[in-house]
Each structure stands twice: as structure tokens, then as C-alpha cells.
PAZAKE-442022 format. One record per residue (C-alpha): residue number from 0; chain; residue in one letter; x, y, z. Coordinates in steps of 0.5 Angstrom, whole numbers, plus 500, padded with zeros to 3 digits. Layout:
N
[NUM; "A"; "a"; [X; Y; Z]];
...
end
This chain:
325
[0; "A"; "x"; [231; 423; 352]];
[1; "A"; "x"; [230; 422; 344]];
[2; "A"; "x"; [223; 422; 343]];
[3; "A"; "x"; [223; 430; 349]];
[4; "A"; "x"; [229; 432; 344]];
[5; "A"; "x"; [225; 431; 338]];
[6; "A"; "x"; [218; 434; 341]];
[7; "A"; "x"; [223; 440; 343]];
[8; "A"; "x"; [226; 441; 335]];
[9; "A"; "x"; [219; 440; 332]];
[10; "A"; "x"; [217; 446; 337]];
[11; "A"; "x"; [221; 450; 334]];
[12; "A"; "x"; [220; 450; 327]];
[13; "A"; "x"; [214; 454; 327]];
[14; "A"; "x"; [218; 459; 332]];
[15; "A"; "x"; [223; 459; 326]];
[16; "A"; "x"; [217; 461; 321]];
[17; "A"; "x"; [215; 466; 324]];
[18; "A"; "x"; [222; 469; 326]];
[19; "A"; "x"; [224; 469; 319]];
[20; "A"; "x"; [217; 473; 317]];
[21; "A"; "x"; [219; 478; 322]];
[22; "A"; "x"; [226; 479; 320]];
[23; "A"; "x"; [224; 479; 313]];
[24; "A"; "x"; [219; 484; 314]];
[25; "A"; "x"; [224; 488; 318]];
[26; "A"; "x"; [229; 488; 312]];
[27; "A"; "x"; [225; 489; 307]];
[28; "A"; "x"; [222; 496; 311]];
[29; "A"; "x"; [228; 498; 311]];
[30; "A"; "x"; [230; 505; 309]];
[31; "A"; "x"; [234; 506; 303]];
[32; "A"; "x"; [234; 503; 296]];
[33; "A"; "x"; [236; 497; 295]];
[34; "A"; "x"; [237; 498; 287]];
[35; "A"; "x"; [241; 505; 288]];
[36; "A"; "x"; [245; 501; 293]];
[37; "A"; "x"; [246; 495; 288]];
[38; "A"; "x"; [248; 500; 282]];
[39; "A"; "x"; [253; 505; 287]];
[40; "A"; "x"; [252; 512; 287]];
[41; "A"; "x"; [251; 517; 281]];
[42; "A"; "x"; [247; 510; 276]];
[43; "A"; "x"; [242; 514; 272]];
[44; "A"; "x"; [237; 509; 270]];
[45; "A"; "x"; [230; 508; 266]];
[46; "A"; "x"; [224; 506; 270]];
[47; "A"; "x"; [225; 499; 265]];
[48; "A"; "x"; [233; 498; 267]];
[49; "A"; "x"; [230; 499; 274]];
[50; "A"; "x"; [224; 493; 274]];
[51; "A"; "x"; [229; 489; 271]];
[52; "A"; "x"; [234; 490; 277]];
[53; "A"; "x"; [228; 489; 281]];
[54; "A"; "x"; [226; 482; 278]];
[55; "A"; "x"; [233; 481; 279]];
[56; "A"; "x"; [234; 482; 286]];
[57; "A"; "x"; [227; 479; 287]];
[58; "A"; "x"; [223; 485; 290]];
[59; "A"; "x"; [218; 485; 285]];
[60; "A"; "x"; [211; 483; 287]];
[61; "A"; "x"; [209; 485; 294]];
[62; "A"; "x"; [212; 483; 300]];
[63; "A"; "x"; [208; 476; 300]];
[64; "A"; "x"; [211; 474; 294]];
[65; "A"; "x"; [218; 476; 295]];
[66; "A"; "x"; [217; 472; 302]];
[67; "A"; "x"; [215; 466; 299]];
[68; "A"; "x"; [221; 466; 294]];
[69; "A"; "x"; [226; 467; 299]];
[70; "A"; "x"; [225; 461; 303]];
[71; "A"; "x"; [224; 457; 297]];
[72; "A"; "x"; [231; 459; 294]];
[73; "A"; "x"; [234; 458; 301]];
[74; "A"; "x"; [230; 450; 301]];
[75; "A"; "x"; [235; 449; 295]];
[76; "A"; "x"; [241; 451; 298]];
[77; "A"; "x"; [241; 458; 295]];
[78; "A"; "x"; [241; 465; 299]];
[79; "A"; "x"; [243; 469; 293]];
[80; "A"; "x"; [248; 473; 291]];
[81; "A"; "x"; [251; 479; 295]];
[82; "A"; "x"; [250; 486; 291]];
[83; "A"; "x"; [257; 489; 294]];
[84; "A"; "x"; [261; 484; 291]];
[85; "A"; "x"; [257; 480; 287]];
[86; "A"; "x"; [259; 473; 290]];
[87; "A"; "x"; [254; 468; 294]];
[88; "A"; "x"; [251; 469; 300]];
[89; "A"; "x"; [252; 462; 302]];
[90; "A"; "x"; [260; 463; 301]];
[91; "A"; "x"; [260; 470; 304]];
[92; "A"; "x"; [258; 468; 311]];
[93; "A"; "x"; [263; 461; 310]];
[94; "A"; "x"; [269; 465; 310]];
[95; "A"; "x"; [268; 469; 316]];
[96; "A"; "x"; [264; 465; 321]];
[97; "A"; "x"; [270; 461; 322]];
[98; "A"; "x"; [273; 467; 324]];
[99; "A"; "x"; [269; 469; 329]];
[100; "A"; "x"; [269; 462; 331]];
[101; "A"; "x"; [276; 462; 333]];
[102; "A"; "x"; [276; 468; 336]];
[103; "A"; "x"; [270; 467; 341]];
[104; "A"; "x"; [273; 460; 342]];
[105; "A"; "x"; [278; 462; 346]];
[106; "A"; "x"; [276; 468; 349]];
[107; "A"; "x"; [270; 462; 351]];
[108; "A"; "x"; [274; 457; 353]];
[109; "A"; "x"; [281; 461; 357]];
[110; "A"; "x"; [275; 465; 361]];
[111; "A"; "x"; [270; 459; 362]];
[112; "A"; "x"; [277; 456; 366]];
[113; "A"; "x"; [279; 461; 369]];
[114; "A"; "x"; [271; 463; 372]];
[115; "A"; "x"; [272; 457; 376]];
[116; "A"; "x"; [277; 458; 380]];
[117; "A"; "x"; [275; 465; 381]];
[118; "A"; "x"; [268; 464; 382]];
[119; "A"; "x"; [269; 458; 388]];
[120; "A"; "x"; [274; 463; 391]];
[121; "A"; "x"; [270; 468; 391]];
[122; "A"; "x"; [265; 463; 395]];
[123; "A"; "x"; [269; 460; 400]];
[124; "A"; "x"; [272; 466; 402]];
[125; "A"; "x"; [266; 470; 402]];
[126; "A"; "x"; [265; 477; 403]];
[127; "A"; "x"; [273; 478; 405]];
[128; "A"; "x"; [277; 482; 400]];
[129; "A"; "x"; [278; 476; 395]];
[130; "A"; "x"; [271; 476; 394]];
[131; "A"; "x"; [270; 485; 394]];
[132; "A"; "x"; [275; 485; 389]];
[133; "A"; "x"; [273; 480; 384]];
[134; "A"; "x"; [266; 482; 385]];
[135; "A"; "x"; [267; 490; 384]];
[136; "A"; "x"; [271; 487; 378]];
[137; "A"; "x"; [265; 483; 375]];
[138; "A"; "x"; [260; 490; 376]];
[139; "A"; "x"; [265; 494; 371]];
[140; "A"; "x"; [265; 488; 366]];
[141; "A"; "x"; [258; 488; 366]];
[142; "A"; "x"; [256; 496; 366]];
[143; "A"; "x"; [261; 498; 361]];
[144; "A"; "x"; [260; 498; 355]];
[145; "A"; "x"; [265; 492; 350]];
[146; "A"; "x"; [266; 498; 346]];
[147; "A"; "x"; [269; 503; 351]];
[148; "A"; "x"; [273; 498; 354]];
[149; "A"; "x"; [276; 497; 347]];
[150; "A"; "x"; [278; 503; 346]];
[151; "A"; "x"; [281; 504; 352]];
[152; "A"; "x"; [285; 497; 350]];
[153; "A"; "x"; [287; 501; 343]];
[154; "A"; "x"; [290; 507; 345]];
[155; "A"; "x"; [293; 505; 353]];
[156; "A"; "x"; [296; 498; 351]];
[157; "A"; "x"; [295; 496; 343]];
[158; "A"; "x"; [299; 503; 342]];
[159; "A"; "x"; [304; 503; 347]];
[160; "A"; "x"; [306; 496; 346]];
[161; "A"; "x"; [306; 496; 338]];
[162; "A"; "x"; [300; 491; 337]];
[163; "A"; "x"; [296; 492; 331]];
[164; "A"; "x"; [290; 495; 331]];
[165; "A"; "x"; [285; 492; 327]];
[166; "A"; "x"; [284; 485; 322]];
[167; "A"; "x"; [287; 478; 323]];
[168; "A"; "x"; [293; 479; 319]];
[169; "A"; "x"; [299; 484; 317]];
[170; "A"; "x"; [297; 485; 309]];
[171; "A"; "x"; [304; 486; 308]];
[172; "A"; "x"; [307; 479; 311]];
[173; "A"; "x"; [300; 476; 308]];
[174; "A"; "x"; [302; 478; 300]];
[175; "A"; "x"; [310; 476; 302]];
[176; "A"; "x"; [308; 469; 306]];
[177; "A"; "x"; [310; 467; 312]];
[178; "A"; "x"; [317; 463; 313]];
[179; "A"; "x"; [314; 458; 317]];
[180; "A"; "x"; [307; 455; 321]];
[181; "A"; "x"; [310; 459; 328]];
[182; "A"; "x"; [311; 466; 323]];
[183; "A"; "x"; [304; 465; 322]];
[184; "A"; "x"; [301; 464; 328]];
[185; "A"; "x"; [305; 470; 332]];
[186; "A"; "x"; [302; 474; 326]];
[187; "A"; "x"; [295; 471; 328]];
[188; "A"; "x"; [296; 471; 336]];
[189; "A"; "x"; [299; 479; 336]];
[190; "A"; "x"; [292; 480; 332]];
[191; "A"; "x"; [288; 476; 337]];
[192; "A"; "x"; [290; 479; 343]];
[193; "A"; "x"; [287; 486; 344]];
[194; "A"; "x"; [279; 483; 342]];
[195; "A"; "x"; [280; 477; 345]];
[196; "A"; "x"; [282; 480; 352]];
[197; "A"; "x"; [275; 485; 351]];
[198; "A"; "x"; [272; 478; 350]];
[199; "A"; "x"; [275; 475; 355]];
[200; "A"; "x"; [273; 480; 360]];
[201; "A"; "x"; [266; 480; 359]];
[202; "A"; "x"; [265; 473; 359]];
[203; "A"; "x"; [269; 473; 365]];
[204; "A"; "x"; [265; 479; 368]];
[205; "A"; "x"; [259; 474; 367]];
[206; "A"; "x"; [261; 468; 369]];
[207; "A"; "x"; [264; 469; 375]];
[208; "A"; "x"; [258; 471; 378]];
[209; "A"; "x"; [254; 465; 376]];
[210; "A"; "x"; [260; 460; 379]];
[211; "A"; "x"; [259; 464; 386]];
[212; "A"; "x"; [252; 464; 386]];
[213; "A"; "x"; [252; 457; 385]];
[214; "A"; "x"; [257; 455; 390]];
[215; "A"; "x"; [254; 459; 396]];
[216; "A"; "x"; [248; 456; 395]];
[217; "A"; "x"; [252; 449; 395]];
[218; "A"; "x"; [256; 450; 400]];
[219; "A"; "x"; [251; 452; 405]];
[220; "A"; "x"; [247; 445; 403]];
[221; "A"; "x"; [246; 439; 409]];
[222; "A"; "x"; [251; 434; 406]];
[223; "A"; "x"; [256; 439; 406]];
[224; "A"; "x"; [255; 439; 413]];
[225; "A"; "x"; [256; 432; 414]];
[226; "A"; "x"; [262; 431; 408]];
[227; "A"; "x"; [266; 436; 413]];
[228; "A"; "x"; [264; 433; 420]];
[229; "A"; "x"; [266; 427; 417]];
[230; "A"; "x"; [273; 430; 416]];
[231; "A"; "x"; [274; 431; 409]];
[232; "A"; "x"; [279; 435; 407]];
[233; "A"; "x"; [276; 442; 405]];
[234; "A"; "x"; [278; 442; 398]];
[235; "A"; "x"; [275; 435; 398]];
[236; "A"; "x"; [269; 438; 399]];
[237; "A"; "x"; [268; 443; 396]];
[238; "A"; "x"; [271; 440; 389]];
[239; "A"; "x"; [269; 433; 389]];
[240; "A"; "x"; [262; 435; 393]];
[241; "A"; "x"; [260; 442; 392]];
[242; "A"; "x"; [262; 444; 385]];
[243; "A"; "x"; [259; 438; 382]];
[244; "A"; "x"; [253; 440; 384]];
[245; "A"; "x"; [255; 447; 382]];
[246; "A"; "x"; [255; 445; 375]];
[247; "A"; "x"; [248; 445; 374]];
[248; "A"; "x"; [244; 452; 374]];
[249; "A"; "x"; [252; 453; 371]];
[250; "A"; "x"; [251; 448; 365]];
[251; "A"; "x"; [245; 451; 362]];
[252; "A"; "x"; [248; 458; 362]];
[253; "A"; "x"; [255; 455; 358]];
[254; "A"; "x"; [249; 452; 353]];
[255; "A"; "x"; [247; 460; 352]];
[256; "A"; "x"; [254; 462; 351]];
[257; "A"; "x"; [256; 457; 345]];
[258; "A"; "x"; [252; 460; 340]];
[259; "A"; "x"; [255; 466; 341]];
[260; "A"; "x"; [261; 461; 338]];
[261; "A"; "x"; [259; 463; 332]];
[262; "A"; "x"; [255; 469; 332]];
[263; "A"; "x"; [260; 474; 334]];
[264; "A"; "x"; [261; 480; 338]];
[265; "A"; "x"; [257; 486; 333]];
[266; "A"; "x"; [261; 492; 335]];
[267; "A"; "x"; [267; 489; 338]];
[268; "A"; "x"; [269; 485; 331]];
[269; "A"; "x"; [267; 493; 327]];
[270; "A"; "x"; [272; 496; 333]];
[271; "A"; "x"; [278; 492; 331]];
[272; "A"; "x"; [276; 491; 324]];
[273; "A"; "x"; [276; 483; 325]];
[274; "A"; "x"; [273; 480; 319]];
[275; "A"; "x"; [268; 476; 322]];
[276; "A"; "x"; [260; 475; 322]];
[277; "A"; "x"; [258; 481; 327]];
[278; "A"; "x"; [262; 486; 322]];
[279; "A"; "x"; [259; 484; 317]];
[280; "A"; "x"; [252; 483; 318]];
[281; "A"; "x"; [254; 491; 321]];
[282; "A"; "x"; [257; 493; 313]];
[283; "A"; "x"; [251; 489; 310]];
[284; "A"; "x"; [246; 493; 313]];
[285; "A"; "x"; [251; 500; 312]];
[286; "A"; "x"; [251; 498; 305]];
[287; "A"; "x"; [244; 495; 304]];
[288; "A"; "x"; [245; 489; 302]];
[289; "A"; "x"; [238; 486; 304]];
[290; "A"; "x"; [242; 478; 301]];
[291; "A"; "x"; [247; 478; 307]];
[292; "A"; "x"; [242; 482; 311]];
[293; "A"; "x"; [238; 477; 312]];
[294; "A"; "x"; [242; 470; 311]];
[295; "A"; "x"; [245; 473; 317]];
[296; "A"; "x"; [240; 474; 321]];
[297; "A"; "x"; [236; 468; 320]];
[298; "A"; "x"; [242; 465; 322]];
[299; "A"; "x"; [244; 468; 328]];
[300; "A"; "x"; [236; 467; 330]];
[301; "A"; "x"; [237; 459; 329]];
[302; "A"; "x"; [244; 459; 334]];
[303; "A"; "x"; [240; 462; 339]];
[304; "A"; "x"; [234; 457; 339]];
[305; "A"; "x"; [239; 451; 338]];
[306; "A"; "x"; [242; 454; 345]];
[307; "A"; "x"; [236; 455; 348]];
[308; "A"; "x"; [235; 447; 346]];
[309; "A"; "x"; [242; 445; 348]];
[310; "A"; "x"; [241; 448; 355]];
[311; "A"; "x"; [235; 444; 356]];
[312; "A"; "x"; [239; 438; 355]];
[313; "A"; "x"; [245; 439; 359]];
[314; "A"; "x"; [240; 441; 365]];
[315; "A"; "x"; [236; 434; 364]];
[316; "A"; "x"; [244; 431; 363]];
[317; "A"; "x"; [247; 434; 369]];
[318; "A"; "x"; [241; 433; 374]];
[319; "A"; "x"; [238; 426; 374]];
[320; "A"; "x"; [232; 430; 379]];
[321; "A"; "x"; [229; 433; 372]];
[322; "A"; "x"; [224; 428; 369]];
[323; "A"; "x"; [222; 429; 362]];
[324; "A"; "x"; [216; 427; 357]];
end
């Protein structure tokens, strides 16, 4: 397992090279002028002030150029500083990424629970209306888009009840300070609500689908046969029996899921102003700051890979049948 491990990392360092070429490609093509945007607007400056704010910036010299300088600061821990806020890049993604981790966790985690039970209902109870009215409710997850559903949350029950509308805290209870622990998250709970319940019900809408699709396929299998002509109780079987085996094609689809732990929901978190990575990697590109830009999409691309890995593990951990070289 070490030595498949292994050859699969050194897989994707060239996969990475070449990745990071592209986006660095990309970003820099991108319409705008980065000098304009580091000064702000109205900045009159001379064409010496320009090249030295370029030399700053690192956009002097062709594109090759810049590339090579680029990784060689990001080899040294260095990514660069913002030209919004001046700060580094590297504490920038830091501040926020747990955001997003603390959002997406628990939507992942109350939609992987609740996809279980459902899914294996749906199963069981096979084309009856249980199964109808889950399976209509996953098409409207998947067809509609995460951002109407967001606002449809904003206007029909975030208005109504009173909920906040955006960000992660009150600003006025944050400056005051909280009386006590249980202050603090009630504040952060009532913040939650609205796009965790979206998130929620986006992973459900996915998940469902794969946990019933498994369990048919499972439940139709000769041993479950066999394991109910024996006088198993059903919830034995499907359980014990069937759902164990079911776990396979579903575990390397959660291997998938976990980086998008940290990687956000882009508009979801720029809908509900969550100060987290997909808001900001959406305002660095608004505001053109090629730094955070690039920091962001470089990592987002090693999530993916790094999921596209862990799956193929957790498929050769959960099914014994896999062989690996």
C-alpha cells in the first residue's frame, strides 16, 4: 500500500507543474492592470514610478520569467503580499480557510448522516412514494442552482424569522464581547443557519442518490438471498449485510467531497458574504489582485488531486478485491 501510495504522489508532481503553469498563464492574461489596481483609481504616475511598482509586483520580464520567480518564492514559504490590504498572502488564506472548513464540515457531516438513512429507504422501499418523493427532491437539489436556492432561503425564511443575512458574526455583540461561550455560538449558529442549510441540501441532494443506487445493486446481490432464506431479520440484512458492501463505490465518492471541506462554495459564501475561501478568491479576481489569485487557485487544485488520491486508497481499504502494484 506504501510503495502504490508513493508512486501515486510522485504522479502528481508533474500533474501539479503543469497545473500551476496554466494558471499562472491565465491570471496573468487577465484583462485589467494590476499597477492600476495596487495604486487604486484616479493614481497618476510616471512611466519610472510604474516599472518600479512592476519590479515590485514581480511583473517585469516575460512570462517565464515571472513563472520561475513565483515558485521560487512559494519553495520558500513566501507567496507574496496582497495589493488590497498589503498583508501576506500566506496569512490571508489562513484567516479564512477555517471559516470554510467550519462551514462545509457541518453541512458535510449532517448531510453524509442523514443520506444514509434516507438512501437505504429509498432502496428498500423501491419505486413506492417514500422513494418518488426523495428521488424528485434530489433532481430539484441537483437542477437548481445553489444561488437561487439561496436566495429563496434570504427572502422567504431569513427574513421572516429574523435571521442575519450575511457574515459570521453580529459586528455590534463582536466590538461589545460576548458574556460567555454559549453567547458566542448562538451568534454563530444563527450565522450559520441559512448557508449551511443550502449546503446541506446540495450534498444531501447528491449523496441520496449514490447511497440508493448502491443499495439496490447490493440488495439484489445472491448472498442477500441467501442471508434472508436463512431467517435473518431484515434490518439484519440490509444493515449488517447489504449496506457494508454498499460503502464501497460510496466511500471514494466521500474521498471527493473532503476538499471541498476547504475549498468552499464560491457563490454560495459571496451570496451570504461568509468570509471564507470562495469569497475571497471571487474578490481577489474582482479587485485584481493577481497574489491572492493565484495562492488560491493553486490551492484549490492540490485539494482536488489530494482527493482524487484519498479516494483511490479508501477504494482499495474498504474492497479487499482491489489488488495494487
Amino acid at each position: 500500500m506504501l510503495k502504490y501510495i508513493l508512486k501515486r504522489i510522485l504522479i502528481l508532481i508533474p500533474t501539479l507543474i503543469v497545473v500551476s503553469m496554466l494558471i499562472f498563464y491565465v491570471v496573468q492574461r487577465m484583462p485589467g492592470d494590476p499597477v492600476a489596481a495596487y495604486l487604486g483609481l484616479g493614481q497618476r504616475i510616471t512611466d519610472a514610478q510604474r516599472e518600479q511598482i512592476s519590479q515590485l509586483l514581480g511583473l517585469d520580464g516575460n512570462v517565464v520569467t515571472q513563472y520561475i520567480r513565483w515558485v521560487g518564492r512559494i519553495f520558500q514559504g513566501d507567496f507574496g503580499n496582497s495589493t488590497q490590504t498589503r498583508q501576506p498572502v500566506i496569512d490571508m488564506i489562513g484567516a479564512t480557510i477555517w471559516n470554510t472548513f467550519l462551514l462545509n464540515v457541518v453541512a458535510f457531516v449532517i448531510a453524509s448522516v442523514a443520506s444514509i438513512f434516507i438512501g437505504i429507504k429509498q432502496a428498500v422501499k423501491k419505486y413506492k412514494f417514500a422513494d418518488n418523493f426523495w428521488t424528485v427532491v434530489s433532481l430539484f437539489g441537483i437542477s437548481v442552482p445553489s444561488f437561487f436556492f439561496a436566495y429563496c432561503l434570504l427572502f422567504f425564511v431569513g427574513l421572516p424569522l429574523g435571521l442575519p443575512l450575511g457574515g459570521m458574526r453580529d459586528p455590534i455583540l463582536l466590538i461589545r464581547g460576548y458574556e460567555n461561550i454559549f453567547a458566542n455560538l448562538a451568534d454563530l449558529s444563527r450565522h450559520l443557519f441559512l448557508p449551511a442549510t443550502v449546503l446541506i441540501f446540495i450534498n444531501l441532494a447528491t449523496l441520496t442518490r449514490y447511497v440508493r443506487n448502491a443499495m439496490i445493486d447490493v440488495l439484489n446481490q445472491d448472498y442477500i438471498r441467501t442471508a434472508r432464506s436463512k431467517g435473518l431479520k431484515e434490518k439484519i440484512v440490509i444493515y449488517r449485510h447489504g449496506f457494508k458492501n454498499a460503502l464501497i463505490p460510496l466511500v471514494t465518492l466521500l474521498g471527493l467531497f473532503i476538499p471541498s471541506l476547504f475549498s468552499g462554495a464560491v457563490i454560495l459564501e459571496s451570496v451570504f458574504l461568509w468570509p471564507g475561501i470562495g469569497r475571497s478568491l471571487v474578490q481577489s479576481i474582482n479587485t485584481q489582485d493577481n497574489g491572492v489569485t493565484l495562492a488560491l487557485m493553486l490551492f484549490l487544485s492540490l485539494l482536488t488531486m489530494a482527493g482524487n488520491l484519498l479516494s483511490d486508497v479508501l477504494y482499495v481499504v474498504v474492497d479487499p478485491r482491489v489488488k495494487v502494484k
